[in-house]
N, C-alpha and C positions, 0 to 999 in steps of 0.2 A: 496261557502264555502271560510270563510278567514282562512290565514293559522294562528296556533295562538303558532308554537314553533317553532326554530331552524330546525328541521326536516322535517316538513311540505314545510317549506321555502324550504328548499334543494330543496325540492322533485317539489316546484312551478318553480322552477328557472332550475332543470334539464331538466322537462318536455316542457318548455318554449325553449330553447335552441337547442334542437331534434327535436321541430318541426318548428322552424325555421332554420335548419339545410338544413332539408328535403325540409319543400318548396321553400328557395332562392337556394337551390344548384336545383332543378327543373326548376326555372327561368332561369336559368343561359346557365342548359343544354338545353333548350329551343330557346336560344338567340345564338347559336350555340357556346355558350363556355362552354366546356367539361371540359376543366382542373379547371377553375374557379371553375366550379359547382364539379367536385371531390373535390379540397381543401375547399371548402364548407360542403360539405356532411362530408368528415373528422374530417373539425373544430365539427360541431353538433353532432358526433358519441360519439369524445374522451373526452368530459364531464361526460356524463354519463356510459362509462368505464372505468373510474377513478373511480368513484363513486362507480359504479360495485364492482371493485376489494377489496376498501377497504371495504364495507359491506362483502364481501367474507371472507377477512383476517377475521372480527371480529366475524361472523358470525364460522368461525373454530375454532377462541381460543376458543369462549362459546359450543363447542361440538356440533356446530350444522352444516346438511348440506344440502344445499337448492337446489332449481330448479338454479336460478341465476348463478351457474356455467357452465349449459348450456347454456345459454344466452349471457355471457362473454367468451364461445371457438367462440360460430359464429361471434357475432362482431371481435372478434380476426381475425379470419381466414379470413374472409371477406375483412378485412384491408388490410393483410400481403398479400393476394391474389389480391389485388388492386381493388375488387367488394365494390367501396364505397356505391354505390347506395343499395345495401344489406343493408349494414352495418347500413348507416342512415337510411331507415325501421325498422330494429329489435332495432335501440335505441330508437327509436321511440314510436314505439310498449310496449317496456323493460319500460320506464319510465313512461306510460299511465297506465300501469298494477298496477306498484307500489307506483304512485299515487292513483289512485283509490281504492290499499288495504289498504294507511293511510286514508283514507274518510273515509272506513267502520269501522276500527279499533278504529278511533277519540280519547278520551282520556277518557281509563276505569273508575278514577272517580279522581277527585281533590285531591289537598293537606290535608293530616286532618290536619293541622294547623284549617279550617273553624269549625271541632267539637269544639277545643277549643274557639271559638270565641263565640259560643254561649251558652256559661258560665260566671257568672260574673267575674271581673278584680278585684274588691274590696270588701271588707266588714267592716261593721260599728261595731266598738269595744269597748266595755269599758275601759275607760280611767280616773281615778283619778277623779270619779264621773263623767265624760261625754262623751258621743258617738262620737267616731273618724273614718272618712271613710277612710279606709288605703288598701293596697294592697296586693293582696291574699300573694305574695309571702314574705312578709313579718311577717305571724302569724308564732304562736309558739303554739304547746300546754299547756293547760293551759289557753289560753285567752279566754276571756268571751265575745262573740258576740250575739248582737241584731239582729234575724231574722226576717222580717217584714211581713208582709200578702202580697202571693204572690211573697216573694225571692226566689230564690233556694239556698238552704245546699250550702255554700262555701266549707266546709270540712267536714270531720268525724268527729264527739263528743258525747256530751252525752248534754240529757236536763235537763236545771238547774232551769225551770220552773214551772209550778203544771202540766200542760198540752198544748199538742198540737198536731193539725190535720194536717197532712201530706199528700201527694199525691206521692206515691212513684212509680205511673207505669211505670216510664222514667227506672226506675232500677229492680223493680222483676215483671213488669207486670200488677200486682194486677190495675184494674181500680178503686176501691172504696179508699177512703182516707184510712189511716190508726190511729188507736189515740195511741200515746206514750204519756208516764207516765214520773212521773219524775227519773233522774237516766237512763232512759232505753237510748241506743244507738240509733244514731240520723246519716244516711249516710249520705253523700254528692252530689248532683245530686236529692234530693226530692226538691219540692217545698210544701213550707209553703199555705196548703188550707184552715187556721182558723186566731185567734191571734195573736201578734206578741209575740214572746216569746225568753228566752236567751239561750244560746249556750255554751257549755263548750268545747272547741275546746279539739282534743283528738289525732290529727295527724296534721303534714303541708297538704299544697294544693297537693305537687307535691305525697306525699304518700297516698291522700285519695279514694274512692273506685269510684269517679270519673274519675281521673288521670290514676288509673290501667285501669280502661276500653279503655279510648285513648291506653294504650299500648296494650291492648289486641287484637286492631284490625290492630296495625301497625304489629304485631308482625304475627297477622293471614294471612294476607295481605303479607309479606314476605313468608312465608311457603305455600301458595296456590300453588299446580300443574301449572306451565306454558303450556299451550296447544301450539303446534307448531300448522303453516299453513297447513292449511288442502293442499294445492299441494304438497307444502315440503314432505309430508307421500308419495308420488309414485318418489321421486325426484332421489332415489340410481340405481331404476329399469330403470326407461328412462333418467339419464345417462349415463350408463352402455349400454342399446340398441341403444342409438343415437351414441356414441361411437363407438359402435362395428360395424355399419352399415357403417360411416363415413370411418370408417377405409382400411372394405373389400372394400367398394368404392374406395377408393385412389388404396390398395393393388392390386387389379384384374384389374386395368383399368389404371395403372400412371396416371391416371388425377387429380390433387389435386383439380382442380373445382367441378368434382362431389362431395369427402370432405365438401367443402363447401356450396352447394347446401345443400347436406345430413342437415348438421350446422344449417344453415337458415330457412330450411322446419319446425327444431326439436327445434328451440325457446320454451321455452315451455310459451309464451303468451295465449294459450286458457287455461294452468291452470291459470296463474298468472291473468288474466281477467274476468275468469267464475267463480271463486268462490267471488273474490270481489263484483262483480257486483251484483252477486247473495243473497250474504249477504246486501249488501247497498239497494237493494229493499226490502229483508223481515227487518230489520230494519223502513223502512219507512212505510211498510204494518202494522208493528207492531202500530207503532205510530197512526195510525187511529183511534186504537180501545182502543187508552190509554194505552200502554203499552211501557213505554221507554225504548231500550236496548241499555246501552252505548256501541255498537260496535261488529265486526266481532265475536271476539274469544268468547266472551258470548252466541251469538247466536248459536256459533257452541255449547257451551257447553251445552246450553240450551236444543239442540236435541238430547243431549244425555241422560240427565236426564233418573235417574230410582227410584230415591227414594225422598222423600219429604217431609220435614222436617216443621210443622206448627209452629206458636207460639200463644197463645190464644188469649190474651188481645189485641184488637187493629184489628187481623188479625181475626182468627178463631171469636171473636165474634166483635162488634161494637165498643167496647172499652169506651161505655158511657152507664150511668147506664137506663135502660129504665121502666117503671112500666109493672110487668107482671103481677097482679089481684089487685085489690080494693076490700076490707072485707068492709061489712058496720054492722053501731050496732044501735040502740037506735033510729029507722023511718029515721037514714039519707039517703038516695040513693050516690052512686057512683059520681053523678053528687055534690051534696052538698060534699062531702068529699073533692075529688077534686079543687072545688072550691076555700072553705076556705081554705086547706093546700097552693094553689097556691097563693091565694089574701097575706096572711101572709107572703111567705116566698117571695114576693120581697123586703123585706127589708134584705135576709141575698145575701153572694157570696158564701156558701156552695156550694160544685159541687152536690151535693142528691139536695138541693133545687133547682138549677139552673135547673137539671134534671129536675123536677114534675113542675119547669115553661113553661119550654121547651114543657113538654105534654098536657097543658093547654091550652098552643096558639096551636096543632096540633088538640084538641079538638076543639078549636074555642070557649073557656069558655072566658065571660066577667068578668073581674076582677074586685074587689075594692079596693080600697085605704085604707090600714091599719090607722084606727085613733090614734093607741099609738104601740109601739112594742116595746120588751127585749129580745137580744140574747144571749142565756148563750153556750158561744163558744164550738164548738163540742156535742153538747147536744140536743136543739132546742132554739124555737123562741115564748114565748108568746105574744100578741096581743089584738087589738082589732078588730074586722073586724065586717062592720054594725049594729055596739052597741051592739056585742057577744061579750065576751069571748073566744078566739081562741089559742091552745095549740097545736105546729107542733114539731116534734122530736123524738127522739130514742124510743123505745115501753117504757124503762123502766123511762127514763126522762119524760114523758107525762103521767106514769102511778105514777108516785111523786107528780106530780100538780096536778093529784084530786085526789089521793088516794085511787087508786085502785091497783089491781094485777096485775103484766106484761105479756105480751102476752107470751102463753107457748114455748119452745122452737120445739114443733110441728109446729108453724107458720111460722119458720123461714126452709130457706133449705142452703146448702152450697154455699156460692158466692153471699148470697145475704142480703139484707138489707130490714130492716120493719121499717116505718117511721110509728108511730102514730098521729092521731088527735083527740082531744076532741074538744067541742063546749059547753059554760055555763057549765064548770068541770063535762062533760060526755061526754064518748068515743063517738065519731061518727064513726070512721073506721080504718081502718088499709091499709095502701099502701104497696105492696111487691115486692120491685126495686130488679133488679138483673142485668149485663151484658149480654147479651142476647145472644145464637147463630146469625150469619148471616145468614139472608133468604135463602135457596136453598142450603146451606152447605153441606147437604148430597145426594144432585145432583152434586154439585162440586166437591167429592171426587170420586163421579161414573165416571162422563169424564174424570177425570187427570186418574184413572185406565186405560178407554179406549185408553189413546193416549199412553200408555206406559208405565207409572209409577207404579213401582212395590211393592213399599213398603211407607207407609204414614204413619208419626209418629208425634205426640204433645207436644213438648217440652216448659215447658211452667215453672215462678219464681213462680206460687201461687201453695197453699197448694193440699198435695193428695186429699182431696173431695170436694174441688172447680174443679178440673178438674175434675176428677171421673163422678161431676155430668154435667160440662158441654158438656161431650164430651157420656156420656150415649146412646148408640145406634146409634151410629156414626163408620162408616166402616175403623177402623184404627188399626195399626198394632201394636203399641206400643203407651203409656201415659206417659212421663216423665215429672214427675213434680217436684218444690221446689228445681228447676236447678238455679244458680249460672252464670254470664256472659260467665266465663273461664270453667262450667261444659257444657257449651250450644256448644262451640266450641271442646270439647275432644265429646260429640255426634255424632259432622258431623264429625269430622276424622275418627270415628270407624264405622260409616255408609257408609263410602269409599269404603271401603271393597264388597261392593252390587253393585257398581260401581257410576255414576255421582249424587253427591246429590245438590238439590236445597233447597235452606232455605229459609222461608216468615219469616217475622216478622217488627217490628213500632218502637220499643223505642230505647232508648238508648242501654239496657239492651241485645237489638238483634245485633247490631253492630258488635262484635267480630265473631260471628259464621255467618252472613251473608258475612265478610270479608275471611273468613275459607272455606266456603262453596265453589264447585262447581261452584256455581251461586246462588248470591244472590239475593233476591228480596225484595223490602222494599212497604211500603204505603205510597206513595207518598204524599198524599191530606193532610193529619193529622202526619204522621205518625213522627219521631224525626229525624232532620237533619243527627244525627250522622247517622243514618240506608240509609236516604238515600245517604249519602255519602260512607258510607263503602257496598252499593248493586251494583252490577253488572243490577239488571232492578229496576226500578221507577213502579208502578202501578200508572198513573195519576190520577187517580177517586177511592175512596175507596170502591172499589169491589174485593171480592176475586176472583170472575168467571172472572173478568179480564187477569187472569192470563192464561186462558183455551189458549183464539186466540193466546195468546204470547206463548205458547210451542207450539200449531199446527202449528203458522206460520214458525218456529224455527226450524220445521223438517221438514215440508216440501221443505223450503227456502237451507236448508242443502241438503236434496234430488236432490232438480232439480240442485245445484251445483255440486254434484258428477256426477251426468246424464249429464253435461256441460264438466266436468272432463275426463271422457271416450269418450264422444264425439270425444273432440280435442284431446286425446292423437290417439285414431284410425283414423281420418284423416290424424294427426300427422304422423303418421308411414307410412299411406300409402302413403303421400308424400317421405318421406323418400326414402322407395324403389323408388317411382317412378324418386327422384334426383339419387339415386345410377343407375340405369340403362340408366340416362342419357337424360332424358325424361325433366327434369326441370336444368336451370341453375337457378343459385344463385337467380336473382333478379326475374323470374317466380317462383321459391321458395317463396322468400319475400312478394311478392303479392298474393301466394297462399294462403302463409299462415294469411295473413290479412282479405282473403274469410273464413277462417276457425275462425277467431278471429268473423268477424259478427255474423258465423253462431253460435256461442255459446254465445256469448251475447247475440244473441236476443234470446235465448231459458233460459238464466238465468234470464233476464227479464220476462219470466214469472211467476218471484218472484211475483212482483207488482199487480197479478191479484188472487191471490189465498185469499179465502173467506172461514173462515175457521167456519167447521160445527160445532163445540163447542158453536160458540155462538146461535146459535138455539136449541140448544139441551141442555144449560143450564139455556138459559131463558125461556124455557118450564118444566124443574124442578123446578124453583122458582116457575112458575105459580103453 
């Protein structure tokens, strides 16, 4: 690992310095120069108790209080007692720990300066009859901008065109385009999936409903629970006992070397060691199985989780429109239906036709080349396809080109979409595209129960009976829907209450309340940079059961750190007494305690091997 801030450095250059400390002042005393090798050991001790103290001072103004002040009385005492040899071990020791908890810590997630970067800088304006590319921050309301096929909304306004098809799941979720009228409001953050069409700007860049969302998750991102280190939680109790032991040591025996014995025994390295090491392996066991956890304190919170917060679009279902039945009419087969709907609509970039392309090649149908084609934007596509007459599009647009009745509102169900085709001005069939569940879904809410999660809920920007019906006998606690960015984040605050919530979700639109969250979780594979930027885990492969390994690793990984925890605090002690009676000096202390440092590392490494039964058990629900 290179180091990639100020801190990291430190932490390269202390730990560099300690252990070179230790081994030329070894050299030294080896070469039978004693003093040399004291002033050696001293030089390597007083770097990194310097360092010590000031993380100590900064560490008390912010109210917090750590193990490390036991770490910084034994080097002390050590010093002042002239036990160098002590001293540079436990700095040794001291700086390996707290390197290796910035390893597992790494850097919870980047600047959101990068959300904003993947928005555009410009947009094209009308200008005294002609289109000007100028710079967001320079519109006003009131200006009149040309959106092109495939831009995104620079700002909030309204449309000053007859019609246009929108794609707005970056902001309420919804994966089907949407079609605005003219006059109707027009956010910031959709992309244009039709026409190009004009803009009546209606706010600046920095006021529009894009902009709020960047502050919605800087602002979530600030009010998040800070979790301390998990050793720091036993840090008041084994100060206070190493302290006290230290003391009656000195008290009952005038020997201030037992004192410092006691000191050196009670370093508290197998916390500062075992739980790092412990986290940096289920980290890395996570990552196996696709599942990225930027760092220590996520993991821990991860093991905490109890409640679990979904978002539909993207996450709960596939987030792409898939065919769920083919109606046929008039001797066409399913196969003909498809066909021609496929062969015609390579000529639009509709996301429905792209869709019913997409199922064509999974079909393995061979295509033809449209001889003549007309797309009447958001509507469909007329044609010719092998000297036919070919009509693809909305049931009521297909049922205006031959003049028929539109398919009744019985054919249609919530969340979904019916594309018609006629063939020589007669229906041939009817397709009935919808967002689909993900496969195994309701084996994936059964294991997140079994590993601990107590409460599952749906929070999701589309209408009540689009979720209603996607989420229909599916094992969950609560259905919120036609939530709002900043209403998706006042959810996981008020779900706190239950105790650690975790949030999945993809778009834009998830950002602020995965920023809010406990611990967020994004879709990595597809899913909107903002989301993975403002998440706490990445899922690298678009699977939700992805997510099973990464809490079982998460608690388990947490487990064997506590069991590492108790470990060394019980050796800990019993060295202790065994310095207080006199039985260890300082530097058999030191060494002891470095026996006691293996023996919990190599038992936190059994982070590394744990193989977690989720994933058997959920890909046998999918089956």
């Amino acid at each position: 690992m290179q180091p990639d801030k100020p801190d990291d450095r430190a932490k390269w250059l202390l730990l560099g310095l300690a252990g070179l400390g230790l081994t030329a002042g070894v050299g030294m005393w080896l070469l039978g120069r004693a003093d040399i090798a004291r002033l050696v050991w001293i030089a390597g001790t007083l770097p990194v108790l310097v360092a010590l103290y000031v993380e100590i001072v900064r560490s008390l103004m912010r109210g917090e209080f750590g193990l490390d002040i036991v770490a910084a009385l034994s080097m002390t005492a050590a010093l002042i007692f002239d036990e160098t040899l002590a001293a540079a071990v436990v700095a040794l020791m001291y700086s390996g720990g707290t390197f290796l908890e910035s390893f597992a810590e790494g850097r919870a997630r980047r600047d959101m300066e990068e959300l904003l970067s993947k928005v555009p800088r410009t947009a094209v304006r009308h200008e005294d009859g002609q289109l000007v590319e100028v710079l967001l921050d320079v519109l006003e309301p009131g200006d009149l901008l040309l959106i092109r096929q495939g831009d995104v909304v620079p700002v909030d306004g309204t449309l000053a065109g007859s019609g246009a098809m929108l794609d707005q799941s970056a902001l309420t979720g919804e994966s089907m385009p949407v079609r605005i009228a003219t006059n109707e409001p027009v956010m910031s953050g959709s992309t244009n999936a039709g026409e190009a069409f004009d803009l009546l700007a209606t706010h600046r860049a920095a006021e529009s409903t894009y902009a709020g969302i960047v502050r919605l998750v800087e602002e979530a991102q600030k009010s998040k629970a800070p979790i301390s280190r998990m050793a720091d939680r036993y840090s008041v109790i084994f100060l206070f006992l190493t302290v006290g032991i230290a003391t009656a040591a000195w008290w009952f025996t005038g020997d201030p070397i037992r004192a410092v014995a006691v000191l050196v025994v009670a370093t508290p390295c197998p916390l500062i060691l075992a739980v790092p090491v412990a986290l940096v392996a289920g980290l890395s066991r996570a990552a196996r199985f696709g599942v990225l956890i930027k760092g220590g304190r996520p993991l821990e919170a991860l093991a905490r989780v109890k409640t679990l917060i979904l978002d539909k679009t993207g996450t709960l279902t596939d987030g792409r429109p898939g065919i769920i039945s083919i109606e046929t009419a008039n001797g066409f087969s399913e196969d003909d239906v498809l066909r021609f709907a496929a062969s015609l609509d390579q000529v639009s970039k509709h996301p429905i036709a792209q869709a019913i392309l997409a199922a064509a090649a999974e079909a393995g149908q061979r295509l033809a080349v449209p001889q003549s084609s007309a797309e009447t934007p958001g509507e469909g596509v007329n044609g010719v396809i092998d000297g036919r007459k070919v009509c693809v599009g909305g049931a009521d647009f297909v049922a205006r080109q031959i003049g028929s009745d539109p398919a009744p509102d019985s054919a249609r169900s919530a969340g979904s979409v019916l594309v018609a085709v006629s063939v020589d001005g007669r229906l041939a069939g009817r397709i009935l595209m919808a967002d689909a569940l993900r496969p195994g879904t309701a084996g994936f809410l059964k294991t997140a129960r079994s590993l601990g999660v107590e409460r599952i809920l749906l929070a999701t920007g589309d209408r009540q009976a689009v979720a209603a019906a996607v989420t229909e006998g599916l094992d969950l606690d609560a259905v919120r829907s036609e939530l709002t960015p900043d209403q998706k984040v006042l959810l996981v605050l008020t779900e706190r209450k239950n105790g650690a919530v975790l949030m999945v979700g993809d778009g834009v639109n998830d950002a602020p309340a995965l920023a809010a969250a406990d611990v967020g979780v994004a879709m990595g594979a597809r899913g909107a940079a903002a989301s993975a930027e403002a998440a706490d885990v990445v899922l690298l492969v678009d699977h939700l059961d992805r997510l099973l390994p990464g809490l079982e690793i998460a608690r388990k990984s947490v487990a064997i750190a506590m069991q590492s925890v108790f470990i060394g605090i019980g050796l800990s002690v019993a060295g202790m007494i065994a310095a207080a009676l006199g039985y260890l000096t300082p530097v058999e202390g030191a060494l002891l305690q470095e026996a006691i440092d293996v023996a919990v590392i190599l038992n936190a490494l059994r982070a590394l091997r744990i193989n977690p039964r989720s994933v058997a058990s959920s890909a046998a629900a999918a089956a």
